[in-house]
VONUKOL-126263 format. One line per 2 residues: their letters; for each residue z, x, y of C-alpha. Coordinates in Angstrom, 1 decimal. Example, Ala and Ser with C-alpha at 12.3 -4.5 7.8 and 13.67 -1.06 7.14 Angstrom:
BEGIN
as = 7.8/12.3/-4.5 | 7.1/13.7/-1.1
END
This chain:
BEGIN
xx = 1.9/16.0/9.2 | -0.4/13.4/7.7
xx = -4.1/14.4/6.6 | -6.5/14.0/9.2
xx = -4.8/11.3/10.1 | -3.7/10.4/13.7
xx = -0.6/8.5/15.1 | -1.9/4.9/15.6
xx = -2.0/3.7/19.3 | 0.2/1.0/20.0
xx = -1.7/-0.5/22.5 | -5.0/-0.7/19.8
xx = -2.8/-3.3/17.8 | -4.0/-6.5/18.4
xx = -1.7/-9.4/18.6 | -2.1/-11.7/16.3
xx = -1.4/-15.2/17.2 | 1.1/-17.2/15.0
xx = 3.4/-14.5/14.1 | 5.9/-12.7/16.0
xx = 7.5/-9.3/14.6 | 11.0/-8.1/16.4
xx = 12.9/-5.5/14.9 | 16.6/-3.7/15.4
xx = 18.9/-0.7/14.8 | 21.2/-2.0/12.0
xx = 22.4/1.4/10.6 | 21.8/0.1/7.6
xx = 21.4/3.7/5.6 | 21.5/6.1/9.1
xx = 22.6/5.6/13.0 | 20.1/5.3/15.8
xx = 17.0/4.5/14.1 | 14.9/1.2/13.0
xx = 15.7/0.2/10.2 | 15.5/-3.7/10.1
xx = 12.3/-6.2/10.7 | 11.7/-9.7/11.6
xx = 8.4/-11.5/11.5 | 8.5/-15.2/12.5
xx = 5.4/-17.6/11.2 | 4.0/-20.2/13.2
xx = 4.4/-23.6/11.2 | 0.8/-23.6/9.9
xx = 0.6/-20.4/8.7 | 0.4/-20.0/4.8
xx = 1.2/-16.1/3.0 | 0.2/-14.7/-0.5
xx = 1.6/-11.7/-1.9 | 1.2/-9.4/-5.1
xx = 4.6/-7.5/-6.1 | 5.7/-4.4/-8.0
xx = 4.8/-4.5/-12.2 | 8.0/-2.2/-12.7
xx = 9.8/-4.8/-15.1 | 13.3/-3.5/-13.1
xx = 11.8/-5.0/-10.2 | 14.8/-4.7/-6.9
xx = 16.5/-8.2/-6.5 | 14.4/-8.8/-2.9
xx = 11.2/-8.8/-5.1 | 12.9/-11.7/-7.3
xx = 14.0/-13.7/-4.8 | 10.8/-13.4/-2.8
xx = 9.0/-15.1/-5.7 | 11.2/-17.3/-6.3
xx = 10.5/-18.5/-2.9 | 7.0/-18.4/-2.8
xx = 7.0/-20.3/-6.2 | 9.1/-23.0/-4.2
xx = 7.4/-22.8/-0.8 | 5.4/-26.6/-0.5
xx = 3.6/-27.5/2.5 | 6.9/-29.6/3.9
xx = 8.8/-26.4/3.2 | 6.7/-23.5/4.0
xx = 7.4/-20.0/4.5 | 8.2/-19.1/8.1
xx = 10.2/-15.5/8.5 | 10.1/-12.2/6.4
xx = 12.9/-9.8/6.7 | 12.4/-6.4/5.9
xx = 15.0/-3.4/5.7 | 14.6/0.5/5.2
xx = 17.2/2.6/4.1 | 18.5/0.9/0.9
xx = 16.6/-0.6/-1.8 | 19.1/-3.2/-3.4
xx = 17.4/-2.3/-6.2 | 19.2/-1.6/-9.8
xx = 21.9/-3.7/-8.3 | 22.4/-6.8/-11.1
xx = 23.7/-9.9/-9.8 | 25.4/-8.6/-6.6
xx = 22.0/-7.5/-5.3 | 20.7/-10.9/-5.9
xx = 23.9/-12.5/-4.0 | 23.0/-10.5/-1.1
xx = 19.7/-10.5/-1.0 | 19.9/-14.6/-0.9
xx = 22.7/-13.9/1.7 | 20.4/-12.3/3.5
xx = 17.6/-15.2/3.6 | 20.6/-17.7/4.3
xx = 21.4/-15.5/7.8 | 18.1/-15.0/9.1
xx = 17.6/-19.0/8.5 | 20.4/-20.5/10.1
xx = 19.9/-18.1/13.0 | 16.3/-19.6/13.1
xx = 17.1/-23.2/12.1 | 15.2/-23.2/8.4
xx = 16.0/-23.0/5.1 | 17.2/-20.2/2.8
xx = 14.3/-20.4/0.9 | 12.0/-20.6/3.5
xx = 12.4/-16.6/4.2 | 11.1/-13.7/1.9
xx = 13.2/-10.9/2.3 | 12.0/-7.3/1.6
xx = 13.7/-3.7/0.7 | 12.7/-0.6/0.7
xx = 15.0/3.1/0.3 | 17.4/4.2/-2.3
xx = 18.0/2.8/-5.1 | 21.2/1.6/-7.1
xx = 22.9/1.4/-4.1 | 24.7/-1.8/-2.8
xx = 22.7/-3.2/-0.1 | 25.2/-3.4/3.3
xx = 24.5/-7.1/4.1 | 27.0/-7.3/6.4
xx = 25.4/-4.6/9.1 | 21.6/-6.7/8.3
xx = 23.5/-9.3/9.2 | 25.1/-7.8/12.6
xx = 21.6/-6.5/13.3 | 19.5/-9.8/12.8
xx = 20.7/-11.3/16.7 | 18.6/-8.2/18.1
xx = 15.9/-8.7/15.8 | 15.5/-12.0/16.8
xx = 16.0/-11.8/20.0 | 13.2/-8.7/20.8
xx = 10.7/-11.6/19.1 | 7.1/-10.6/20.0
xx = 3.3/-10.8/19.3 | 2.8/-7.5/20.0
xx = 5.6/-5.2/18.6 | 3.2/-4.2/15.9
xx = 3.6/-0.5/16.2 | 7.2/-0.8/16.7
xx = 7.3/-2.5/13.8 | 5.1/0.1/11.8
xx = 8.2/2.4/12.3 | 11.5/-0.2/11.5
xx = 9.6/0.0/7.9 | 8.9/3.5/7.7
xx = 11.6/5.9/5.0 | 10.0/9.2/4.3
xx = 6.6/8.6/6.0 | 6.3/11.1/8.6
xx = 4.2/8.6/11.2 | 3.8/5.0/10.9
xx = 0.2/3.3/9.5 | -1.0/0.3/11.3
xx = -4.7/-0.7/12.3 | -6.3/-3.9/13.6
xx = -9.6/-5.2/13.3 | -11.2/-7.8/15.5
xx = -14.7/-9.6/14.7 | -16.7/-12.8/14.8
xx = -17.3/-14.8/11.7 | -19.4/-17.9/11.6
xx = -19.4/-17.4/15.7 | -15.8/-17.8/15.8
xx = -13.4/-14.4/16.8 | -11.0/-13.1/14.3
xx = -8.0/-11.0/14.6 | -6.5/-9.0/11.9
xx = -3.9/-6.3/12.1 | -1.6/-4.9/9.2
xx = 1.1/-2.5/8.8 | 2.5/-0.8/5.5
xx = 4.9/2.2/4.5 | 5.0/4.6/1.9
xx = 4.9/8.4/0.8 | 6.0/9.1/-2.5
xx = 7.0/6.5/-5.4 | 3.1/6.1/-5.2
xx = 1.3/4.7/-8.2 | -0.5/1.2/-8.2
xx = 0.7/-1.0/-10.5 | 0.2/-3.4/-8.2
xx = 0.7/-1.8/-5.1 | 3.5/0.8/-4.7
xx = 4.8/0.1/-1.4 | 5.1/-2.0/1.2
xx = 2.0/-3.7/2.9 | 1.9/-6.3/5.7
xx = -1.6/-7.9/6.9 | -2.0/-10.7/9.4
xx = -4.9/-12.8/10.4 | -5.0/-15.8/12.6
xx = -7.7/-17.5/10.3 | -6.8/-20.3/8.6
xx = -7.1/-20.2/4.5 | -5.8/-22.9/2.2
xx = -3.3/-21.4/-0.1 | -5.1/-20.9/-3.4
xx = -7.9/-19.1/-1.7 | -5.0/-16.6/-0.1
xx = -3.9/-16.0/-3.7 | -7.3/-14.9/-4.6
xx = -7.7/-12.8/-1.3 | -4.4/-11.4/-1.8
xx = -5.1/-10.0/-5.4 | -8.6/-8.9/-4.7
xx = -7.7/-7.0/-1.5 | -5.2/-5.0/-3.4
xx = -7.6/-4.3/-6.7 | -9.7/-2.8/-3.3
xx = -7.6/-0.8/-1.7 | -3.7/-0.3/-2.8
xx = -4.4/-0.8/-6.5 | -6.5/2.2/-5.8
xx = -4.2/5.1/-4.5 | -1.7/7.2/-6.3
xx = 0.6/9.9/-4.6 | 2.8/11.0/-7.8
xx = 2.3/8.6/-10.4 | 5.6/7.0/-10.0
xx = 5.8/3.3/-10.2 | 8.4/2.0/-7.3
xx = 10.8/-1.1/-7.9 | 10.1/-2.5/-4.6
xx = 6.8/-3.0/-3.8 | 5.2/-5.4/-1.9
xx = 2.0/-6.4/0.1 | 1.7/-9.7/1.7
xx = -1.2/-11.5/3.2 | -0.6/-14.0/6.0
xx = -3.1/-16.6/7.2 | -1.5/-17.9/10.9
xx = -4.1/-20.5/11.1 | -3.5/-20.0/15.1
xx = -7.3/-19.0/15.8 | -10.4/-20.6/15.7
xx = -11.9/-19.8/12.3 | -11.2/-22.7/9.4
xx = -11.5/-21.6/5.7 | -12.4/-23.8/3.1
xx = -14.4/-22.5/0.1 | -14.4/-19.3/-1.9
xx = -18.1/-19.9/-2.0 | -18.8/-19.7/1.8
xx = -20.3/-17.4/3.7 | -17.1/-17.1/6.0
xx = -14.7/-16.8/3.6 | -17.0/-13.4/1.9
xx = -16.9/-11.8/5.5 | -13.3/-12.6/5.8
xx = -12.9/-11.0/2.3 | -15.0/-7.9/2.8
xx = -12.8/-7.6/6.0 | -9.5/-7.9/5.0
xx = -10.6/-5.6/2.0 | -11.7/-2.8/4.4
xx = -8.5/-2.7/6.5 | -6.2/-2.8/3.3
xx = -8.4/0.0/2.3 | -7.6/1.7/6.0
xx = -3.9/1.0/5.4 | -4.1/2.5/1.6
xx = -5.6/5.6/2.8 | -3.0/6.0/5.5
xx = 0.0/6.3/2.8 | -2.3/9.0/0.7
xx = -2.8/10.8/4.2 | 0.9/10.5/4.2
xx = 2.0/11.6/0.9 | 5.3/13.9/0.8
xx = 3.7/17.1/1.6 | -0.1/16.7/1.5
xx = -2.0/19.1/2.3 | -5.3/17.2/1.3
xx = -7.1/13.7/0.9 | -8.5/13.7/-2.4
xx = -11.3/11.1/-3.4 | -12.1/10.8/-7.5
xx = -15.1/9.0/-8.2 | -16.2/8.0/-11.7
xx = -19.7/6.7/-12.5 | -21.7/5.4/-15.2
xx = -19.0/4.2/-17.3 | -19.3/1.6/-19.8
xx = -16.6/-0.6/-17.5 | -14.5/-0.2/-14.4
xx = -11.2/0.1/-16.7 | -12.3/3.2/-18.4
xx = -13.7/4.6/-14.8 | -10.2/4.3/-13.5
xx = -8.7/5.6/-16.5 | -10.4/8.6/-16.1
xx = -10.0/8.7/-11.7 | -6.0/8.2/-12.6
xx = -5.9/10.7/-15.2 | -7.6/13.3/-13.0
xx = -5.7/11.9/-9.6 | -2.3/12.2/-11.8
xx = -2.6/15.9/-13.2 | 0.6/17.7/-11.9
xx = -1.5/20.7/-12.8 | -4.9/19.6/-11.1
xx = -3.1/19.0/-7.5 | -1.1/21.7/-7.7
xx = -4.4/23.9/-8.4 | -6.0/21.8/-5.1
xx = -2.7/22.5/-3.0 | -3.2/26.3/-3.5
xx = -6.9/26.0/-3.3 | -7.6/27.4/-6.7
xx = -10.9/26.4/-8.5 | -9.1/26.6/-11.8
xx = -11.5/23.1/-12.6 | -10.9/23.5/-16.3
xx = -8.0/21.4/-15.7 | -10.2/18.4/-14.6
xx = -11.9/18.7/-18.1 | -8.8/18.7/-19.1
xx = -7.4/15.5/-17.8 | -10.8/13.7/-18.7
xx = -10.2/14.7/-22.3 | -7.0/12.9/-23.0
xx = -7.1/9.6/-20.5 | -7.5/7.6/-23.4
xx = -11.7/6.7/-23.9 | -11.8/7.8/-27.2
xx = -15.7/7.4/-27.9 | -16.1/10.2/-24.7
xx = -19.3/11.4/-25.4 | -18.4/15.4/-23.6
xx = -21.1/16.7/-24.3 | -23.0/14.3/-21.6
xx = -20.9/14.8/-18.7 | -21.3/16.1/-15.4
xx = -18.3/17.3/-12.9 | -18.9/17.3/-9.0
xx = -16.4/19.1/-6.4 | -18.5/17.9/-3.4
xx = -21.6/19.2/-2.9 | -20.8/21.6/-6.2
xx = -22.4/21.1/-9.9 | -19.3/22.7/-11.7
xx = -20.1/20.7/-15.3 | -23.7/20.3/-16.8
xx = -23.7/18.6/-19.6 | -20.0/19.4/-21.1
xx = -20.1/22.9/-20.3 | -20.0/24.9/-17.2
xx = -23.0/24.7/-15.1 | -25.1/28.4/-15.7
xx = -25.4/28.0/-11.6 | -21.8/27.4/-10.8
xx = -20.4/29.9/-8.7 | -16.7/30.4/-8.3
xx = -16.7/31.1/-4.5 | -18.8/27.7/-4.1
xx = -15.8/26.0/-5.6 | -13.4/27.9/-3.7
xx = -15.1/27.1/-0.5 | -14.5/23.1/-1.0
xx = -11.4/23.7/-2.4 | -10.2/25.4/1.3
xx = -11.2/21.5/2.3 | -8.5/19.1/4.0
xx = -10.4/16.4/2.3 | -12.2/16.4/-1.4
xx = -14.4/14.7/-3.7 | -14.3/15.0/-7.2
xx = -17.5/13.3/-9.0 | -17.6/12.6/-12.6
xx = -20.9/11.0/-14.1 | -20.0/9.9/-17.7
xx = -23.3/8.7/-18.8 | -22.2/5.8/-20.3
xx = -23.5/2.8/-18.7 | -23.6/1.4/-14.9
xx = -19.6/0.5/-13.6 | -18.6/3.1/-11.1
xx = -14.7/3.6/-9.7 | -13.1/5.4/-6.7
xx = -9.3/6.5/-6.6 | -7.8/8.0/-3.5
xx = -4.9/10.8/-4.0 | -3.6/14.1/-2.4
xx = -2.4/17.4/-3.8 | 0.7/18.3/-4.9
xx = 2.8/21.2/-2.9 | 6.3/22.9/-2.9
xx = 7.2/20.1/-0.1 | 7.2/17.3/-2.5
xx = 9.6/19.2/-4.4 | 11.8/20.1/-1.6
xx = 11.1/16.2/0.4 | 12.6/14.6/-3.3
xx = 15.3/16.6/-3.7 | 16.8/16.8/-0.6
xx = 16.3/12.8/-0.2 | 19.4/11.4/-0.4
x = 20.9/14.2/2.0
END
């Protein structure tokens, strides 16, 4: 069960005008369950996207920028196709061949072009991708077309999530109503770098393209380039932005008051969907926020969050609520800032002073760090006294669950 974190209501996802989602049952890895996606894009709509940095990137992820890179505004992008269950990934040329077959299906069926439609993967890896039953299963996809089959579609992505994450947002920008509402998947294979899963957000603004690429990038430096589960890079990943252009609101300059709302906006409900997968990790127990403050710059602020967040031996001390906080010391030591000054900083759990001034704090009391660590959810605070950048990291612990969820996956 996900941390503090409840099922989303289907009925408080907003339908979002210019794309239609409609999914199927394509027993693509197992029988009886959704496993294959469908979202159609109203002819003005325009879609950014950041992608996995794993350099053996899954064939879907090549193709898809391929695509983009070839997308022009006579030829735009106007269907995704997403499957679970298989990961075409580590699959050489073949999975290329049928990841293009796929795109060349799902566009005859809706009278584009090949390269007109991103496809997407997610599952196990080097294993052949079964085109043939995406291919049976695309008819029903198409055919259950709909505006709102956002929560439906939250599931058709899912693979060992144990709920699906999805959230809307509706507000008024310059006096002019804006709907947004996003989907994405993932519980281990968790490490941004970009993000480490896969990520869907839809508004019906319209946003020229080169301002999307920008909002794309700095949504996911906000949210999903800010959350690690297990440290492990995926070969999938995706997140995708789409702009319908179907509502009232019109885009023009970076600069502009609108576009900054719009901005802070889509950053806050990337950040809702972000948290969601961390909520979600295979076998959390706890939602862990690190903070890091007065660094000389961000990048050495999330060196530090990640080397904390990443400690097999610091979550595993927060799953069995231990306040063995040594270990956070620890990981601050080696992240890599080798002009630390230790002997200036201070370690927070909550409401806690553990570390004054390098050492442990003389009024540190072990049951006071015991009684935060019994906490579903925990911040960890670490002033380095070192200038003024600050950065956050979400993560979760680490339990005998994770162990048992990754071994028994392919079963």
């Amino acid at each position: 069960m996900a941390v503090n974190s409840p099922l989303p209501v289907s009925a408080d996802l907003k339908p979002v005008a210019g794309i239609e989602l409609g999914y199927a049952e394509a027993g693509v890895r197992k029988a009886n369950r959704k496993d294959l996606l469908v979202m159609k894009l109203a002819p003005g709509a325009t879609i950014a996207g950041v992608f996995t940095l794993n350099r053996f990137c899954a064939a879907p992820v090549q193709v898809c920028k391929t695509h983009l890179e070839q997308a022009t505004d006579a030829a735009p992008i106007r269907a995704l196709v997403i499957n679970t269950g298989n990961a075409n990934a580590g699959t050489g040329e073949e999975g290329l061949a049928r990841a293009n077959a796929t795109c060349a299906e799902l566009a005859g069926l809706l009278g584009v072009k090949p390269e007109q439609v991103l496809p997407f993967s997610t599952g196990v890896i080097l294993e052949p991708l079964p085109v043939e039953r995406i291919k049976a299963g695309l008819p029903a996809a198409i055919a259950n077309l709909k505006t709102d089959n956002w929560f439906a579609a939250a599931e058709s992505i899912m693979t060992t999530d144990t709920q699906p994450k999805a959230a809307s947002r509706t507000l008024t920008i310059g006096g002019k109503k804006v709907v947004m509402t996003g989907i994405s998947k993932g519980a281990g294979m968790i490490k941004p770098n970009m993000a480490t899963m896969l990520g869907y957000l839809a508004f019906d603004a319209k946003v020229p393209q080169a301002l999307l690429n920008q909002l794309v990038k700095d949504a996911a430096d906000q949210s999903f380039n800010c959350i690690t589960i297990d440290g492990d890079t995926s070969t999938n990943d995706s997140f995708m932005l789409i702009a319908t252009g179907a509502g009232e609101l019109e885009i023009t300059s970076a600069d502009s008051a609108e576009y900054k709302e719009l901005a802070a906006a889509v950053s806050a409900l990337s950040q809702n969907l972000a948290h969601q997968i961390v909520r979600d990790g295979e076998g959390a127990t706890k939602f862990i926020e690190v903070t890091v403050e007065d660094g000389k710059s961000v990048e050495e602020c999330r060196k530090i969050a990640y080397s904390i967040g990443h400690s097999p031996l610091v979550k595993t001390a927060f799953f069995a609520s231990d306040p063995n906080l040594g270990r956070i010391l620890a990981a601050i030591g080696y992240a890599g800032v080798d002009d630390l000054d230790v002997s200036k900083l201070n370690l927070y759990l909550d409401d806690v002073w553990v570390a004054k001034n390098g050492g442990r704090n003389p009024d540190y009391k072990e049951e006071d760090g015991q009684r935060v660590m019994k906490k579903s959810e925990i911040v960890v605070r670490v002033k380095l006294a070192r200038g003024t950048a600050k950065a956050s990291i979400w993560t979760c612990d680490l339990s005998h669950d994770y162990v048992t969820i990754n071994a028994d996956y392919r079963s």
